[in-house]
Residue, then its C-alpha position, 0 to 999 in steps of 0.5 A: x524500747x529494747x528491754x535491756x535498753x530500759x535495764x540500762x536506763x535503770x541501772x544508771x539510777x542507781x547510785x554506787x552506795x545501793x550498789x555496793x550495799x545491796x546483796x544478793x545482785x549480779x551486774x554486767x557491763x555492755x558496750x557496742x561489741x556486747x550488744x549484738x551478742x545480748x540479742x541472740x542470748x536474752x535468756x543470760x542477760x535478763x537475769x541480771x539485776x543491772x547492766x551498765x553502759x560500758x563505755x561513752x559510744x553506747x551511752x551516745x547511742x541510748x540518747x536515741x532512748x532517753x534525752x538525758x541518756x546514761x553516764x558511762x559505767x566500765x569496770x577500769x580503773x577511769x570509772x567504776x573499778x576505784x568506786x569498789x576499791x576504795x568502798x571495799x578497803x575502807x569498809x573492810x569488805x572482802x573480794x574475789x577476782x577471776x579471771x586472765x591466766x594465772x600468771x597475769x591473775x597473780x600480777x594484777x593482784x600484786x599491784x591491787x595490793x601496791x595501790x589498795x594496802x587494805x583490801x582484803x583480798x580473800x582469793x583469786x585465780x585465772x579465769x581458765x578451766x581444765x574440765x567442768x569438774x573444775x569449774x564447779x569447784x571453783x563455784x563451791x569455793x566462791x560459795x563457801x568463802x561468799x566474798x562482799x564482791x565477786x569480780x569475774x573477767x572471762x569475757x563475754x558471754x563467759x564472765x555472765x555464765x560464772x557469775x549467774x552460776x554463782x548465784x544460782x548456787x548460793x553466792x551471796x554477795x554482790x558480784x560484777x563482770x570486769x571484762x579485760x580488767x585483770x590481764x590489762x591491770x596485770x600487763x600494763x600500768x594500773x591506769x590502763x588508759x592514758x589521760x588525754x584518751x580517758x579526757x576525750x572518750x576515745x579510750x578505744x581508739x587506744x585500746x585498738x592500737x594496744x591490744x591486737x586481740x581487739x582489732x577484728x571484733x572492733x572493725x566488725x562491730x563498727x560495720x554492723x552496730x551503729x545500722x542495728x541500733x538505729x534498726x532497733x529503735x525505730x522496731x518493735x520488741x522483740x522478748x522472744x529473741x531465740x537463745x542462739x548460744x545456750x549456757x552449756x555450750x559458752x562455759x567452755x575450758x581452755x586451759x589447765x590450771x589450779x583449783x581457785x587459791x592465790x599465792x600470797x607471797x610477800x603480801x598477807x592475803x588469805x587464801x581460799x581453803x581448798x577442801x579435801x575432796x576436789x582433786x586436780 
């Protein structure tokens, strides 16, 4: 069995409450387009306390694995997302989210706000870099305010290089990656997907058809997934996949924004201190 098989399978014993109450943890979500990329990046992914199946296609598959299979865990507001909002406004836990433009960040906030009045939202900011500098800055900032729950949305492998950076420096809190959640919260409603699509496990199909941006990736992973899972069931482990995109080359910077704060006009959010010495 593929290692990170068996890290779903055991994350999906896992009960939210030890989730959310265990610090020190980061925890990713994989689904059909992630899954190629874990066999070319073991290095990243092994690091991870937990990965989740995310979405019910996957979830199907490990039934290949496991006869009583995984339940779907994704970071939207159909599963896991409400989980570490409500956890998080009712036990005055405080939380961070990086990730879309600063624009789409601040909207998304706005609205987390609307819906969640009590959740301390102790900093934000889009999940662009203008240079490396930056991008340890923002890592130092996370460091030094270490929120209850870091939620990063870069996209994959982006989202899992932050995260594990985090930690690597010092974060202590419990962090998860969000995929498409903050620029989907921001562009549309807060309910991304509609009933009937969340009702049939067909959220993807929506999805295909409302972000254009997902076409390629869905059309190429539909060819090639369902052969390479099979193909892996029925082979041997494989630990020593090499690293065919090593972490330096996947933190790339595509934008120039600001250092990590949130302007909290019209709504009483803290934001992050920036310290004196990092220049923009």
């Amino acid at each position: 069995m593929k290692w990170f098989v068996k890290k779903i399978i055991a994350s999906n014993k896992e009960p939210d409450q030890k989730i959310l109450t265990d610090k020190g943890k980061i925890y990713t979500f994989l689904n059909p387009v992630s899954y190629l990329l874990v066999k070319t990046s073991n290095n990243l992914f092994q690091n991870f306390d937990g990965i989740f199946a995310d979405g019910s296609i996957l979830s199907l598959f490990i039934r290949l694995y496991s006869i009583k299979g995984v339940k779907r865990r994704s970071f939207d507001m159909t599963s896991f997302a409400p989980i570490v909002m409500n956890y998080a406004e009712k036990n005055n836990k405080t939380i961070c989210f990086i990730g879309a433009s600063k624009i789409q960040n601040e909207e998304a906030m706005r609205k987390l706000k609307t819906l969640y009045p009590k959740l301390c939202i102790i900093g934000s900011r889009s999940g662009y870099f203008s240079d490396r500098q930056e991008r340890e800055n923002s890592l130092d900032d996370i460091v030094n305010i270490n929120p209850d729950y870091l939620i990063i949305g870069m996209g994959t492998p982006l989202q899992e290089n932050f995260l594990l950076d985090a930690k690597t420096q010092g974060y202590k809190g419990i962090g998860f990656t969000c995929g498409g959640f903050i620029h989907q919260v921001a562009n549309h409603s807060i309910n991304f997907y509609p009933k009937f699509f969340d009702k049939y496990n067909i959220r993807w199909i929506y999805r295909f058809f409302k972000e254009k941006h997902t076409r390629k990736r869905y059309i190429r992973t539909a060819a090639t997934f369902p052969f390479q899972f099979v193909y892996d069931r029925f082979s041997g482990e494989n630990p020593k996949s090499k690293n065919k995109l090593p972490r330096q080359k996947q933190t790339v910077y595509q934008q120039n924004t600001n250092i990590l704060s949130y302007r909290s006009k019209g709504l009483k959010i803290k934001p992050i201190e920036i310290k004196k010495k990092h220049k923009i």
